[in-house]
C-alpha positions as YAML, in Angstrom:
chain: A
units: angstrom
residues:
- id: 1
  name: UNK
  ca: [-11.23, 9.24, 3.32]
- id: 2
  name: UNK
  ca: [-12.75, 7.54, 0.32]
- id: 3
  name: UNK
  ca: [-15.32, 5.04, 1.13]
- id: 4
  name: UNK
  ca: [-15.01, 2.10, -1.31]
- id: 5
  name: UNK
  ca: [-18.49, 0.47, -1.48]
- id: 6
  name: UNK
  ca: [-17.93, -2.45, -4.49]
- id: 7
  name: UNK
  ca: [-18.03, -6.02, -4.45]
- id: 8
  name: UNK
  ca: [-14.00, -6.63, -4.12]
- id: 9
  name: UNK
  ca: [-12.50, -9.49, -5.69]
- id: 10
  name: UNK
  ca: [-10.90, -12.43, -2.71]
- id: 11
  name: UNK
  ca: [-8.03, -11.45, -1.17]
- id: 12
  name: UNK
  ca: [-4.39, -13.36, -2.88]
- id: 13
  name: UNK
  ca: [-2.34, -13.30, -0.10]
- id: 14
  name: UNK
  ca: [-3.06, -12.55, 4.06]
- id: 15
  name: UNK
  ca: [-2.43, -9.15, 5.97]
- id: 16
  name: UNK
  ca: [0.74, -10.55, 7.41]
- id: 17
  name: UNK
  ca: [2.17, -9.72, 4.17]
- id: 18
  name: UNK
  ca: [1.03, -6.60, 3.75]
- id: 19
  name: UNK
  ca: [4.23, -5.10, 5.24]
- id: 20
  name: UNK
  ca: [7.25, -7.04, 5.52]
- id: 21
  name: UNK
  ca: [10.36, -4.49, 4.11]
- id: 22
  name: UNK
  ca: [12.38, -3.39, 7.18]
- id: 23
  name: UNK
  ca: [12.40, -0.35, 6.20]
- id: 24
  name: UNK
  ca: [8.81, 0.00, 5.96]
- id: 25
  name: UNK
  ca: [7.51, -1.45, 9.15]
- id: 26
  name: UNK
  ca: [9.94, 1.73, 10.45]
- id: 27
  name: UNK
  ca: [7.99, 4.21, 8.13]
- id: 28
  name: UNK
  ca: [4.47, 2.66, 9.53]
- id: 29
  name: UNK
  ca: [5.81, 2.84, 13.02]
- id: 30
  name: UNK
  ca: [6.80, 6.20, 13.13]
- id: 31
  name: UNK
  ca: [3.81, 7.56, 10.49]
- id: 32
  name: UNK
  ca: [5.11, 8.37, 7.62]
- id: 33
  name: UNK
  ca: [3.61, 5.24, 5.57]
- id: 34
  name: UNK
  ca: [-0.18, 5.07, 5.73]
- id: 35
  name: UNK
  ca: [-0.70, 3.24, 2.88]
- id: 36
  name: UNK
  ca: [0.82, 0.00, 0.93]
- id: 37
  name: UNK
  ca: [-0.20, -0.72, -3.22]
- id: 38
  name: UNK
  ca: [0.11, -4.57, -3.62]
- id: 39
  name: UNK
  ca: [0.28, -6.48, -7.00]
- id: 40
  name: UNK
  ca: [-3.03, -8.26, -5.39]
- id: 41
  name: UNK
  ca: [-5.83, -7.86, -2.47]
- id: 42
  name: UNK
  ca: [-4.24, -8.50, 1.13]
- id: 43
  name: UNK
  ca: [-6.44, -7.49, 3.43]
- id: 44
  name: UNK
  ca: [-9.99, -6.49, 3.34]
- id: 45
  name: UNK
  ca: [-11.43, -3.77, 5.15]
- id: 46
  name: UNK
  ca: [-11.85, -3.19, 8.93]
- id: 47
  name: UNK
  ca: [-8.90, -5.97, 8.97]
- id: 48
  name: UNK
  ca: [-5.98, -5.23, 11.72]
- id: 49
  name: UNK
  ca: [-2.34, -5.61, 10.94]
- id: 50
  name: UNK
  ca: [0.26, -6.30, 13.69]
- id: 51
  name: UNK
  ca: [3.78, -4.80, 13.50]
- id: 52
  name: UNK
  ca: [6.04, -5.17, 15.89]
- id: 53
  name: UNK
  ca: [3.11, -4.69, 18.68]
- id: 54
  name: UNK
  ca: [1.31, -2.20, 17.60]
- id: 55
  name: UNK
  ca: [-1.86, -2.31, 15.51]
- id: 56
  name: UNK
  ca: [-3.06, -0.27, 12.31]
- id: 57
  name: UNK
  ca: [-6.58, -0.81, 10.60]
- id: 58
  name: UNK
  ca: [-6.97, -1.05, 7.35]
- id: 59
  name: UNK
  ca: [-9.47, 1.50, 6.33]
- id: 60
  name: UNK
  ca: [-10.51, 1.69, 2.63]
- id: 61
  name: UNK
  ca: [-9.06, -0.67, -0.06]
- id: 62
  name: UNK
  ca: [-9.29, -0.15, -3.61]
- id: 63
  name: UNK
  ca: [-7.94, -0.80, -7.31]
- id: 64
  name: UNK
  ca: [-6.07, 2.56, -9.41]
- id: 65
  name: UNK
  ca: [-3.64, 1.89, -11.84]
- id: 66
  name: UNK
  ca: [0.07, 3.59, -11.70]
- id: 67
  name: UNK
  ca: [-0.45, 6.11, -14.18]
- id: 68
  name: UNK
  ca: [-3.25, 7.40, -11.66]
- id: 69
  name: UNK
  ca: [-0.39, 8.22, -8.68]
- id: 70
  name: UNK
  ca: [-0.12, 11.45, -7.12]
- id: 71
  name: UNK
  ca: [2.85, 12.93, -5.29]
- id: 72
  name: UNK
  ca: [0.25, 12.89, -2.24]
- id: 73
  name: UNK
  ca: [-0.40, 8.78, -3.32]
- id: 74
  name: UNK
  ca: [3.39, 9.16, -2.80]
- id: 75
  name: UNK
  ca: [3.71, 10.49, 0.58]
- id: 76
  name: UNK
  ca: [1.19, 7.64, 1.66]
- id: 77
  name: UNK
  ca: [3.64, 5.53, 0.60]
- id: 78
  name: UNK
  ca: [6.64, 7.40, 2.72]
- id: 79
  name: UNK
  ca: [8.10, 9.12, -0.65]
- id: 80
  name: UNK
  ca: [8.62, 12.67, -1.38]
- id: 81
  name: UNK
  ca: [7.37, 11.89, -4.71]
- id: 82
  name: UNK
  ca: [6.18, 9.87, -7.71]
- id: 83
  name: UNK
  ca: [9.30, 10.08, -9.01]
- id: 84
  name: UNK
  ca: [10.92, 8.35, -5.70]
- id: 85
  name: UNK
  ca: [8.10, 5.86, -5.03]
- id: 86
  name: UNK
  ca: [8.90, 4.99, -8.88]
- id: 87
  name: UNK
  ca: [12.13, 3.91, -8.23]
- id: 88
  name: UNK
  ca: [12.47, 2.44, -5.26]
- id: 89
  name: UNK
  ca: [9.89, 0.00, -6.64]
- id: 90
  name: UNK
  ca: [11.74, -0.94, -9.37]
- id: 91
  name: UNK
  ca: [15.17, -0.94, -7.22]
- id: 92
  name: UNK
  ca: [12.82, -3.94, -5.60]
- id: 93
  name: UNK
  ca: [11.55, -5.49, -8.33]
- id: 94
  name: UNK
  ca: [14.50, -5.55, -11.25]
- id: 95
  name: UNK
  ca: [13.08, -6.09, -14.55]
- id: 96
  name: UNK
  ca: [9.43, -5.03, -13.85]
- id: 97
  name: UNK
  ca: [8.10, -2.75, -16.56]
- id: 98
  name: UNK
  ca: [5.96, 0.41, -14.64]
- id: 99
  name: UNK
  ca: [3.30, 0.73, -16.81]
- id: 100
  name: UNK
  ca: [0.63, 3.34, -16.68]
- id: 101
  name: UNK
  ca: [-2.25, 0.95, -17.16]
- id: 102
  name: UNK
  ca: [-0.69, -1.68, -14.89]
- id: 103
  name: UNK
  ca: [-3.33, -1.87, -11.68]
- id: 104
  name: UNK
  ca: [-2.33, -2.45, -8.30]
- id: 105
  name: UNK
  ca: [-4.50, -2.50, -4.61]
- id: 106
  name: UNK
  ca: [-4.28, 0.34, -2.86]
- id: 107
  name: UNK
  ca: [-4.35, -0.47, 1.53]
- id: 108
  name: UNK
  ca: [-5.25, 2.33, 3.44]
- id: 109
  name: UNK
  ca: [-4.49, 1.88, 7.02]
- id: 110
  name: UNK
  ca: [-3.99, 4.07, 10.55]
- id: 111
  name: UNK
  ca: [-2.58, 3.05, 13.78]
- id: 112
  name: UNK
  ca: [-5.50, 1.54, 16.37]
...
C-alpha cells in the first residue's frame, strides 16, 4: 500500500456516497472492489464506510489521472480490465469524454 502523505484538498461530497451502484455494494461485499475513483474527494483517510452492515476503511486516498490506469487499477475497481472499467463508466455517464489527462480520486478501502 501506498502511503499518501500531502496536504489533500476538502472533501466535495461525504463517504455515504462513495458507493451507491447496486451492483457495486455486491462487488465490495463479496471482495472483488477495493477501490472507488470519484470525480472529487469523498472520504479522507482512516474514514469508515457502512454497506449494508458491514464496515470497510478507507486506507490511502489520492489524485492519478485516467491515462495513468492499470489493468491491476482495474481489478480494484471489480473489472477484468482497462478496457471494461472504460466502458462501463461511460455506459454510466453518456456523453462524458475519457480523457487521459482528466484526474479523478482514487479511495482505497478494506473490510474492518
Amino acid at each position: 500500500m501506498t502511503v499518501n502523505n500531502q496536504a489533500l484538498p476538502p472533501k466535495t461530497c461525504t463517504i455515504e456516497r462513495l458507493v451507491t451502484m447496486p451492483e457495486d455494494v455486491q462487488k465490495v461485499l463479496a471482495g472483488e472492489k477495493t477501490a472507488t475513483r470519484r470525480n472529487g474527494r469523498y472520504a479522507d483517510v482512516g474514514e469508515v464506510m457502512t454497506l449494508e452492515g458491514k464496515q470497510f476503511v478507507v486506507e490511502n486516498v489520492y489524485a492519478q489521472t485516467l491515462g495513468e490506469l492499470t489493468d491491476e487499477h482495474a481489478q480494484q475497481e471489480g473489472f477484468e480490465n482497462v478496457e471494461a472499467y472504460k466502458q462501463s463508466i461511460l455506459s454510466i455517464h453518456p456523453g462524458m469524454p475519457w480523457l487521459p489527462h482528466m484526474r479523478v480520486w482514487v479511495h482505497e478501502f478494506r473490510a474492518v
